[in-house]
C-alpha positions as CSV (number, residue, x, y, z in Angstrom):
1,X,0.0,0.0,0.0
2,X,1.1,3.7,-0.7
3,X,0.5,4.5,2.8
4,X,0.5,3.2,6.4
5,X,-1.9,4.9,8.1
6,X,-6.0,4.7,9.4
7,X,-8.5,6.4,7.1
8,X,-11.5,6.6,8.5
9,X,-15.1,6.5,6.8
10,X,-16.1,10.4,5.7
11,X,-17.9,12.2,8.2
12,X,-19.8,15.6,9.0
13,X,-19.0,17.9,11.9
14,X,-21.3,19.7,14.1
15,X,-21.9,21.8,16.6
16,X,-25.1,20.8,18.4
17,X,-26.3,22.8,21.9
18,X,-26.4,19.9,25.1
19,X,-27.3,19.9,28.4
20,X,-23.5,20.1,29.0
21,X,-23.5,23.0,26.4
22,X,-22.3,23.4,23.0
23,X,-20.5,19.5,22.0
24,X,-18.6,18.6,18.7
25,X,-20.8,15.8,16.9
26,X,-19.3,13.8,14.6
27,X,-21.9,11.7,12.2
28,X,-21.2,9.8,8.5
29,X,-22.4,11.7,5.6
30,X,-25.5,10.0,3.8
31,X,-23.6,9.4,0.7
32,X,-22.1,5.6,2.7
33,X,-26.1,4.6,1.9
34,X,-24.4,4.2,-2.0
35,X,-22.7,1.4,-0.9
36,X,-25.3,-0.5,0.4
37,X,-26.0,-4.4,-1.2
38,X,-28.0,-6.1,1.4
39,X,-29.7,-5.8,4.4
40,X,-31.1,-7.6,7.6
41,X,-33.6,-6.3,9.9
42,X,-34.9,-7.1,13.5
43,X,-37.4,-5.3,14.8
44,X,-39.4,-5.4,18.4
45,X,-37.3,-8.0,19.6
46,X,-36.8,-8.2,23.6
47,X,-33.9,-10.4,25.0
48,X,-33.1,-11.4,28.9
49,X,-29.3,-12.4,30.1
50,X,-27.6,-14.9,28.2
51,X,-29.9,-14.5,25.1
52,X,-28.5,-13.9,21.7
53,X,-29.6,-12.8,18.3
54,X,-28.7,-12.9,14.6
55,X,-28.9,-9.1,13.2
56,X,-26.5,-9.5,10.3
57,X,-26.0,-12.0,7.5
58,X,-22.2,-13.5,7.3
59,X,-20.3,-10.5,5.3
60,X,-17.2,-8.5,5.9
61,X,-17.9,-4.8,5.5
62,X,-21.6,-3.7,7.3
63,X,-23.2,-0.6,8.6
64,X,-24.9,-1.2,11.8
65,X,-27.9,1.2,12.9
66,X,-29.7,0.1,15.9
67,X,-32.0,1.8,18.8
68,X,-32.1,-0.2,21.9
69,X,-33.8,0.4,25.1
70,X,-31.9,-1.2,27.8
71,X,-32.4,-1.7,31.6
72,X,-30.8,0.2,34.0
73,X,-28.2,-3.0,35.0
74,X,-28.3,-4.2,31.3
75,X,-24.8,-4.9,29.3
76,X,-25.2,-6.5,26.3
77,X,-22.4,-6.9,23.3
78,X,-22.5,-6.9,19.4
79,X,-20.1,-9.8,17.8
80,X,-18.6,-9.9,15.0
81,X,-15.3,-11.1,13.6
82,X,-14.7,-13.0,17.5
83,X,-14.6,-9.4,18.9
84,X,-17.2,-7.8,20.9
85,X,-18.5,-4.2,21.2
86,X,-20.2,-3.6,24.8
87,X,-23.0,-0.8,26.1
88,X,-23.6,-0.9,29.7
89,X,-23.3,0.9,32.7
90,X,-23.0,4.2,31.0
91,X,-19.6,3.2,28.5
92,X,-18.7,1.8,25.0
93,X,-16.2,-0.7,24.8
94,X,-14.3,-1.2,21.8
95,X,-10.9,-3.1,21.4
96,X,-9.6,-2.3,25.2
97,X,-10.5,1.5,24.6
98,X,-13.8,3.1,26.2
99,X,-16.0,6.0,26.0
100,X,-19.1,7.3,28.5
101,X,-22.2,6.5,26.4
102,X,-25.8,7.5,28.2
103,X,-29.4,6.7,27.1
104,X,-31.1,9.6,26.0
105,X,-34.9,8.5,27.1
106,X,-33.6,5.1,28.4
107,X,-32.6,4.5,24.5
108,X,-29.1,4.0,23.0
109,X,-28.7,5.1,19.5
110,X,-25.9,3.3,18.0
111,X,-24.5,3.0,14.8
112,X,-21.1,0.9,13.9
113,X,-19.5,0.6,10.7
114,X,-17.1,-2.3,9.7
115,X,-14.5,-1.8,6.9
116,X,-11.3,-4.3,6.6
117,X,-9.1,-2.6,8.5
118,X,-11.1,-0.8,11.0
119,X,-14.1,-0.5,13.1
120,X,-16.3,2.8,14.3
121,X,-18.4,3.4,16.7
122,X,-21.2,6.1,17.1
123,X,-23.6,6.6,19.5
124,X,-26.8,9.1,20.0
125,X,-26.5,10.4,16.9
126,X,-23.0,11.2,16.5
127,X,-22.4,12.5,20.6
128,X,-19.3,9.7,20.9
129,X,-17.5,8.3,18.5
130,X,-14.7,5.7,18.6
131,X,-12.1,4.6,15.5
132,X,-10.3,2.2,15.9
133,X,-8.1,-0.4,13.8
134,X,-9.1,-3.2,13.2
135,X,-8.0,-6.3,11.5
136,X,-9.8,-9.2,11.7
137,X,-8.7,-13.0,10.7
138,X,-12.0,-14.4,9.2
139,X,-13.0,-12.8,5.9
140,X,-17.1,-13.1,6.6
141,X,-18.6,-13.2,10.1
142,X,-22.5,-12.9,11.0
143,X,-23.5,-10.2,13.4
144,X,-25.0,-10.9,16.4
145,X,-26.7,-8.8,19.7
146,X,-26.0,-11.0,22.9
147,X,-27.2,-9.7,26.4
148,X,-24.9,-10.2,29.4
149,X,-27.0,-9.6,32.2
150,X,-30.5,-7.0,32.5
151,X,-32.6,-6.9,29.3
152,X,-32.6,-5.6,26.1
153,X,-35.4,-4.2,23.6
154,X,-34.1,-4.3,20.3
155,X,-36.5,-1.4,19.1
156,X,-34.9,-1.8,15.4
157,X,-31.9,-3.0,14.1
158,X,-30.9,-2.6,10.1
159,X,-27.4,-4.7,9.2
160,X,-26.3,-3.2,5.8
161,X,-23.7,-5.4,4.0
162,X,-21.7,-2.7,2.3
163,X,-19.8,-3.0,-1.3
164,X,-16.3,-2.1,-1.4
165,X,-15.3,1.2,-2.9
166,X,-12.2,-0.3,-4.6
167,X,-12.2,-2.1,-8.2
């Protein structure tokens, strides 16, 4: 490759006005939608601890878009490519890093997108983000929403498998 370094997928900026006052957002732009080939959906689904669900059809490259209501002592994890990304008690996890994520009435907006070589997290609506690298072993992996321990609404969850932007 020409280069060594982490591009990330093309996002917007914003200023947005918070209970914390004015906070840097950070969001994809819509154009990502153009790379969209396939999708799964899940909607109104509740699970207790130790359930798990399929979301996402086995692919490599996905944009993840879910709203979740959770209980207060919920932690539950998305899996994919043998790693976990955890919500609960008021923090992302992603890859031994963490961020403070809150509900926003008692739902978690969260989007995630998976490209070959890295992995980003966004939740409420662009209020944390997390980038990370990211290379995985397995080429194709299913997605899947597991609860640790409380419960979980799935309120709606779209998997998009995305197309690469390379020929």
């Amino acid at each position: 490759m020409p280069f060594n370094q982490q591009m990330s997928f093309p996002c917007e900026l914003t200023l947005r006005k918070t209970s914390d006052g004015v906070r840097l957002f950070r969001w994809p732009i819509a154009e990502i939608e153009r790379l969209y080939v396939d999708q799964t959906e899940v909607t109104n689904h509740k699970l207790s601890s130790g359930e798990e669900v399929k979301i996402g059809e086995s692919g490599a490259l996905f944009d993840i878009q879910m709203e979740v209501e959770a209980s207060s002592n919920a932690n539950f994890v998305i899996k994919l490519h043998d790693e976990e990304i955890g919500f609960g008690n008021g923090l992302v996890r992603c890859l031994k890093k963490e961020a403070p994520l809150q509900p926003v009435d008692n739902k978690l907006n969260i989007r995630i997108l998976i490209d070959r070589a890295s992995v980003e997290v966004f939740g409420n609506e662009g209020q944390v983000c997390m980038s990370s690298c990211f290379l995985p072993e397995e080429e194709n992996t299913i997605v899947t929403c597991q609860v640790k321990s409380g419960s979980v609404g799935v309120q709606k969850s779209i998997v998009h498998q995305l197309a690469p932007i390379w020929k």
